[in-house]
C-alpha positions in Angstrom: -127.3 67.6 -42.3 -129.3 64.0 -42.9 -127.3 61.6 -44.1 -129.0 58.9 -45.0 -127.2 57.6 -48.2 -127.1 54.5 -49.2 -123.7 53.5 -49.6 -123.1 53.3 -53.5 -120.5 54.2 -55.4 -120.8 57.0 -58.4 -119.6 54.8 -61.3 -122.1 52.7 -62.3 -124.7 51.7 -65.0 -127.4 52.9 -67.6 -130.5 52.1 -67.9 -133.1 53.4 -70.8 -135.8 52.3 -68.9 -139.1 53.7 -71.0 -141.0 55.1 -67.7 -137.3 56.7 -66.7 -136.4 58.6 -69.7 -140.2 59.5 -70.2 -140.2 61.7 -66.4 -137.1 62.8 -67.0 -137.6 64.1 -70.7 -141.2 65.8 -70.0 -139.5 67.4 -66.9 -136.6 68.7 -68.9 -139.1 70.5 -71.9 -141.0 72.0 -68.6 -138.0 73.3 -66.9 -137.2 76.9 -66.2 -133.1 77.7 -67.0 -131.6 80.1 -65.2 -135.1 82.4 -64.4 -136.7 81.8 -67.4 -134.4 82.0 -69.9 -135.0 80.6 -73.1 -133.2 78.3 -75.5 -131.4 80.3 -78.0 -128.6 78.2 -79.4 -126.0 79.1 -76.7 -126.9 82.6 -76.4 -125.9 84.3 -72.8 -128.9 83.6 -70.2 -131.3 86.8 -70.2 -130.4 87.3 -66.0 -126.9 88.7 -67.7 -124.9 85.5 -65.8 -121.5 85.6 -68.0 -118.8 84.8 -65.7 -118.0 81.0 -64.9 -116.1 80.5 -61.1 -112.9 78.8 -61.5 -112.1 76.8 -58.3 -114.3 75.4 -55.3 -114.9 77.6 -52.2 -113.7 76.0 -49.7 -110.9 73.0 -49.0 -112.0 69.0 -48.7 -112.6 67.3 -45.1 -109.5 65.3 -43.6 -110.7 62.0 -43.8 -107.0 60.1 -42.1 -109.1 60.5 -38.8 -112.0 58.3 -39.7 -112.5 54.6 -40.1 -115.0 53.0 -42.5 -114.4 49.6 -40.6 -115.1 51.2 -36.9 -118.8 51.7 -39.2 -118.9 48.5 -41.1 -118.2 46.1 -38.1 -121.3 47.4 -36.4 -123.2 46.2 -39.0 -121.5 43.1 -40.4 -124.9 41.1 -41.5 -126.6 44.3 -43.1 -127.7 44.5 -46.2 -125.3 47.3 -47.8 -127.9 49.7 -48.7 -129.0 49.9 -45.1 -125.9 50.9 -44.3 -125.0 54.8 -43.0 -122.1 56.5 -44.0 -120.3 59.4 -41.9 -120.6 62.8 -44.3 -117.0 63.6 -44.3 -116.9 60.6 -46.8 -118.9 62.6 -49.1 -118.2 65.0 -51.6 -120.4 68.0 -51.5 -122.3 66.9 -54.9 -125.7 65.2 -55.4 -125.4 62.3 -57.8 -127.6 64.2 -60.3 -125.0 66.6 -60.3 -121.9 64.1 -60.7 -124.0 62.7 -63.7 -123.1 66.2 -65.9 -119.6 65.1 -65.7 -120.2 63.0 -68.8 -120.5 65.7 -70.3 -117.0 67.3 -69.9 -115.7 66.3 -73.3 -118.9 67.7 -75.0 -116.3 68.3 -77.8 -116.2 64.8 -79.1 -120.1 64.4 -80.1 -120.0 67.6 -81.7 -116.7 66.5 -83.9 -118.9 62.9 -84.3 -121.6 65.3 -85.9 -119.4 66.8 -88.4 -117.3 63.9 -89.4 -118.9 62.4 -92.9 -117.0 58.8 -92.7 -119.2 56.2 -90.3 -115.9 54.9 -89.1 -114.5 57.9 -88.1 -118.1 58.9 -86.7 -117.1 55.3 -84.6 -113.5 55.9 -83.2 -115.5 59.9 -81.9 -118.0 58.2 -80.3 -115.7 55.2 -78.6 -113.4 58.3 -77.5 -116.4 60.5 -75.7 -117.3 56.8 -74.5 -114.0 56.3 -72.4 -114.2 60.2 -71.5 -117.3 60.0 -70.1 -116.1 58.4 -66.9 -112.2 59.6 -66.6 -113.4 61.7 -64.2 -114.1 59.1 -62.0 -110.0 58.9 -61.6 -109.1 59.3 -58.1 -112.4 60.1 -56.7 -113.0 58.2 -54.3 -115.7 60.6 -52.4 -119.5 59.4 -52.4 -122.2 62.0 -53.8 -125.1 62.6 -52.0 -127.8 60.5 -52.7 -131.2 62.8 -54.3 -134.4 62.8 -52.9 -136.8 61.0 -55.1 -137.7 63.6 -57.3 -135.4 65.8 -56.9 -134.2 67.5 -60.3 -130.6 69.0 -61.3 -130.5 71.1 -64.4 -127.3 72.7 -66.1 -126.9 74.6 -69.3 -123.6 75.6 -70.5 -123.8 77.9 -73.5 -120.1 78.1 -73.9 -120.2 74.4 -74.7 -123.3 74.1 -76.3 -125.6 71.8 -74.0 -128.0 71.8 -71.5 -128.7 68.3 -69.5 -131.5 67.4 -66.5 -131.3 64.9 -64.6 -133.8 63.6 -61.7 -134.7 61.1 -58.7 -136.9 58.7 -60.1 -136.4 56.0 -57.8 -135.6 55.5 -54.0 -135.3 51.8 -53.6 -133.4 50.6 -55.4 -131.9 54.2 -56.5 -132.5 55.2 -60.1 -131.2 58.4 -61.6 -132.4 59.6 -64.8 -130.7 62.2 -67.5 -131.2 63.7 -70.5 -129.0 66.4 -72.4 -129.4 67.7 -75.7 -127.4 70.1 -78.2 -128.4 73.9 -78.0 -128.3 73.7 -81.8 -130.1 70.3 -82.4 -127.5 68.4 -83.4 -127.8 65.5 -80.6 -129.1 63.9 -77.7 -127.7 62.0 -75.2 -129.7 60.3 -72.2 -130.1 57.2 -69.9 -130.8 56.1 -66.8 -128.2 55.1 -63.6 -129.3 51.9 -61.9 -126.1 50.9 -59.8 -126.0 47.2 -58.1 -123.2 46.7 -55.8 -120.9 44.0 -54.6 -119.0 43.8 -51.4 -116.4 41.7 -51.1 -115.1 42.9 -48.0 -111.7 45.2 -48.5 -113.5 46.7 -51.7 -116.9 47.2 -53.6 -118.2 46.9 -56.9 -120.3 48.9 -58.9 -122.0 46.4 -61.6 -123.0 48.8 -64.6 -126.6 48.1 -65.3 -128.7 49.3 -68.6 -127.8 50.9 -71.8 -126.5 54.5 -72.6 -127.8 56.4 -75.7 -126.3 59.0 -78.1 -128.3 59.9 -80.9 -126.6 62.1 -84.0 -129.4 63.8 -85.8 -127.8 64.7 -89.3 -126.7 61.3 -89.5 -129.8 59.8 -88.5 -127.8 57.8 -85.9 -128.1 55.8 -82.6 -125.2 54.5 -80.8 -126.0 52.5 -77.6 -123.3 51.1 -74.7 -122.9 50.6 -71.2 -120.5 51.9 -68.3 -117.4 49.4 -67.7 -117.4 47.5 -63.9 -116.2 49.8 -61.0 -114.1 48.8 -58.3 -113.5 51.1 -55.0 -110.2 49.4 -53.2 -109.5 49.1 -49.7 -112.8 50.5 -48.1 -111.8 49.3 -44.6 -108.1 49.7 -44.4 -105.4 51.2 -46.0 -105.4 54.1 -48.9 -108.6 54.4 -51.0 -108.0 54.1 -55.1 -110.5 52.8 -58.1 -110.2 50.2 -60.9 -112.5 49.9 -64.0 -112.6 47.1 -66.0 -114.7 44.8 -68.3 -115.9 45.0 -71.8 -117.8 48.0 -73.3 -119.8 47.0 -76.9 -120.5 50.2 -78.7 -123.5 49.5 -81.2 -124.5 51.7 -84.3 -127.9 50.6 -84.8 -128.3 52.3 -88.4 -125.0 50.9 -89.9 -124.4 47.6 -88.0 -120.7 48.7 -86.9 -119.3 47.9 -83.4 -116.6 49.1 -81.3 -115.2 46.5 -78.4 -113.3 48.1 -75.8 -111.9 45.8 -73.1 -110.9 48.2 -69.9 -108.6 46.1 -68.5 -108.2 44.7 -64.8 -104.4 46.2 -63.4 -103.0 42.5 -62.8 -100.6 41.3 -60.3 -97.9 44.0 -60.9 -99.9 46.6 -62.3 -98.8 46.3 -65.7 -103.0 46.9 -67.3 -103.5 49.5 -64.8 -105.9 52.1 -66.5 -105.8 49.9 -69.9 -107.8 50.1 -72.7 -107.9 48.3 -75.7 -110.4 47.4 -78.4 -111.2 47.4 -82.2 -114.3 48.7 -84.5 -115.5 46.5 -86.5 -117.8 46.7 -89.7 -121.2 45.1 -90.2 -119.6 41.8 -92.3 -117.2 41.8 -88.9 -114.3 43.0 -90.3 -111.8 45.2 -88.2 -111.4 48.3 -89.5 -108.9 50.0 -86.7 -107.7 49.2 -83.5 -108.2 51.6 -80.1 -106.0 52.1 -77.1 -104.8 54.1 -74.6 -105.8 54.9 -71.1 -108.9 56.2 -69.9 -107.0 58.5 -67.5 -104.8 59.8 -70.1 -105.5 59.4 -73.6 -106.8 57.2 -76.4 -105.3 56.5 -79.8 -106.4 54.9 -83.3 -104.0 52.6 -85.5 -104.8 50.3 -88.4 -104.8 46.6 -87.1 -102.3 45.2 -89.2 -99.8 48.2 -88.0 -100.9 47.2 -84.6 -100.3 43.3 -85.1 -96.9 44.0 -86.1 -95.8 46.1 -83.0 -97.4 43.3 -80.2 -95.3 40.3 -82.6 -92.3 42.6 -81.7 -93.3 43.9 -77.8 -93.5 40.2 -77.4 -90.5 39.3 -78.7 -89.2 42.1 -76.4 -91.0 40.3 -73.7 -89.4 37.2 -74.0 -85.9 38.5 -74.3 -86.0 40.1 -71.2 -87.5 37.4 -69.4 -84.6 35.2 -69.9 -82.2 38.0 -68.8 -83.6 38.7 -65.7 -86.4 36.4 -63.2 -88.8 38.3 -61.7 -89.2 37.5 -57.8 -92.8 37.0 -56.9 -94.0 39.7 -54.4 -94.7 39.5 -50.9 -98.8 39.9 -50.5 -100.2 42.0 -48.1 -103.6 40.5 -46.4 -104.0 44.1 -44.7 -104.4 46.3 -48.4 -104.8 46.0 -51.4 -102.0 48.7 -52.4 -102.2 50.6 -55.7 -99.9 49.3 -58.5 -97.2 52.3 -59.2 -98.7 54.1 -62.1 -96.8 53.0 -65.2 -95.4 55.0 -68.4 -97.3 57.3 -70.0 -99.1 55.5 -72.8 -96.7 53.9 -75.7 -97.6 55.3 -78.8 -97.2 53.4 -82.2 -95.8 54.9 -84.9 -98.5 56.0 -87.6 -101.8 56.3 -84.8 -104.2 59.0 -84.6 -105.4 60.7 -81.5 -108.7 60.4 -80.8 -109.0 62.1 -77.2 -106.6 63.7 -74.3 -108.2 64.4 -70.9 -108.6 68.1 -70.0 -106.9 69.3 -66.7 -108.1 69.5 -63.6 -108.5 73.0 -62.1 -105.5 74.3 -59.6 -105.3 72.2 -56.3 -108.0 69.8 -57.7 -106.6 67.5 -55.4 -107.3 69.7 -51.8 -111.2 70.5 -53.5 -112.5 66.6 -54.1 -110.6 66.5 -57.2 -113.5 68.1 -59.3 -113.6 68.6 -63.3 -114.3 71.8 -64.6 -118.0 70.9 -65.6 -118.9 71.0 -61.8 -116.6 73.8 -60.8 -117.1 76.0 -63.1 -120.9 77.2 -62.8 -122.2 80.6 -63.3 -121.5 82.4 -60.0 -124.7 83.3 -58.5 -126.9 80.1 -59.4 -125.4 77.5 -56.9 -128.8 76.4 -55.2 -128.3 72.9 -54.7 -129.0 71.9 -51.3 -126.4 69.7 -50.9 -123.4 71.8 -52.1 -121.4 74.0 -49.8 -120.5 78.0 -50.4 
């Protein structure tokens, strides 16, 4: 197999570029799902395909016995791009095909469609927001990078959705997507434009472009890009991710804003998956307050509720510092090590929960640690060139 990737991380940017979205959307009304089967509001394809497989065919490559750096410091003076990558430190998915994994919480735009309060409508759409890339936790495998023009189409009548995405770029790399409701109740589309950043133990994926969800009934469009990505320790020591940054969700027909601040981990780890954010009215008036993790959860509270706990956590704070100094740890120059995943998320008393991650499939962790969008196809349609069997 020809791999001739360049190396780019899967978390990355949107862009609605116009000439994207416009290939992508005039391939997806022309495309053929599952032999000619037609749209019919989530009905069972005509071929008879009912049954969904529920785990991966075969186990993930050993990677302990290959070195990125033995790679890297052949070509130290490269331009990144130009860079080829082993396969073993690929997953067996095209990029178009990791792009359906914003899709796994599906559930959230369709409980944004029904909700009548715009708030509410807000808090749905900043939860599906932080879903749409908590599958990025712990997968630290590259995709495959499509040929340009190459198409990936996936309907899921049990969820009620079908999404294409294509190729329409080489250099630099552009992915295009578009999904909409089998009922007509939304559409959600974009375009991936990653730019990267090495800084020598790790890379960056710098989100590029805007995201777009639109809500029919309520004659909505809410517009927002992916946080920053980091990949840790690409020469030495044991692979993990970061994301972090700010995240402005926009509804363009009532003016309202979400700010979501996916927080950097910090010297002892303490932020590590963090989010944290508020929704704000038109006049700029906070209306709630978000947070939770975007591997685990996320959770609503009103802000004055939420004032009240941080006066007392940092009260808390204090009180403990005085009890007990801290010794500074010893920094290793070999790895950056991954902070020790802390407590579950705290929850205050009197908050809402807006989102809980679904599980992974059994031994996710042995299979590329897949989510059930891209395991679970229809047996008998895998025909990607890429995957394996």
């Amino acid at each position: 197999m020809n791999n001739e990737d360049e190396f780019y991380d899967a978390v990355t940017g949107l862009d609605s570029d116009e000439s994207c979205e416009g290939t992508s959307e005039a391939s997806f009304k022309d495309a053929v799902v599952y032999g000619g089967a037609q749209k019919n509001n989530g009905a069972v394809p005509q071929n008879g395909i009912k049954k969904h497989r529920s785990s991966l065919p075969a186990p993930m490559f050993s990677r302990n016995d290959f070195s990125v750096w033995s790679i890297l410091k052949k070509c130290i003076g490269l331009e990144l791009s130009k860079i080829t990558m082993p396969i073993v430190f690929n997953e067996p998915l095209s990029f178009l095909q990791r792009i359906s994994e914003y899709m796994e919480h599906t559930y959230l735009i369709q409980k944004a469609c029904s909700q009548s309060d715009t708030i509410e409508r807000m808090q749905t759409v900043a939860a599906f927001a932080v879903s749409a890339v908590a599958s990025q936790w712990d997968r630290t495998g590259k995709p495959f990078n499509p040929l340009l023009g190459e198409t990936y189409e996936l309907t899921r009548d049990d969820q009620g959705f079908r999404l294409i995405s294509e190729q329409v770029s080489h250099h630099p790399p552009i992915s295009a997507f578009h999904t909409e409701s089998l009922t007509g109740d939304f559409v959600f589309h974009g375009s991936i434009y990653p730019k990267l950043k090495f800084w020598g133990k790790s890379v960056e994926a710098e989100p590029k472009g805007t995201i777009t969800l639109e809500l029919y009934k309520h004659k909505e469009a809410y517009t927002w890009t992916n946080p920053f990505c980091c990949v840790h320790n690409i020469i030495l020591g044991k692979l993990w991710i970061e994301q972090y940054g700010t995240v402005e969700i926009v509804n363009h027909s009532t003016g309202e804003k979400c700010v979501l601040n996916f927080k950097p981990c910090g010297m002892f780890g303490k932020e590590l998956h963090r989010v944290e954010g508020y929704i704000q009215d038109k006049s700029k008036k906070k209306r709630c307050v978000i947070y939770g993790k975007w591997t685990e959860c996320m959770w609503s509270v009103d802000p004055q509720v939420y004032e009240a706990h941080r006066k007392l956590e940092k009260k808390g704070t204090a009180d403990t510092k005085k009890q007990k100094q801290e010794e500074p740890e010893a920094v290793n120059e070999d790895a950056d090590e991954m902070p020790e995943v802390q407590e579950t998320v705290a929850v205050i008393p009197g908050s809402t929960l807006l989102w809980r991650i679904s599980s992974r499939p059994p031994h996710s962790a042995e299979v590329h640690t897949h989510c059930y969008v891209n395991v679970q196809r229809p047996e008998g349609t895998d025909t990607s060139t890429h995957d394996f069997k």
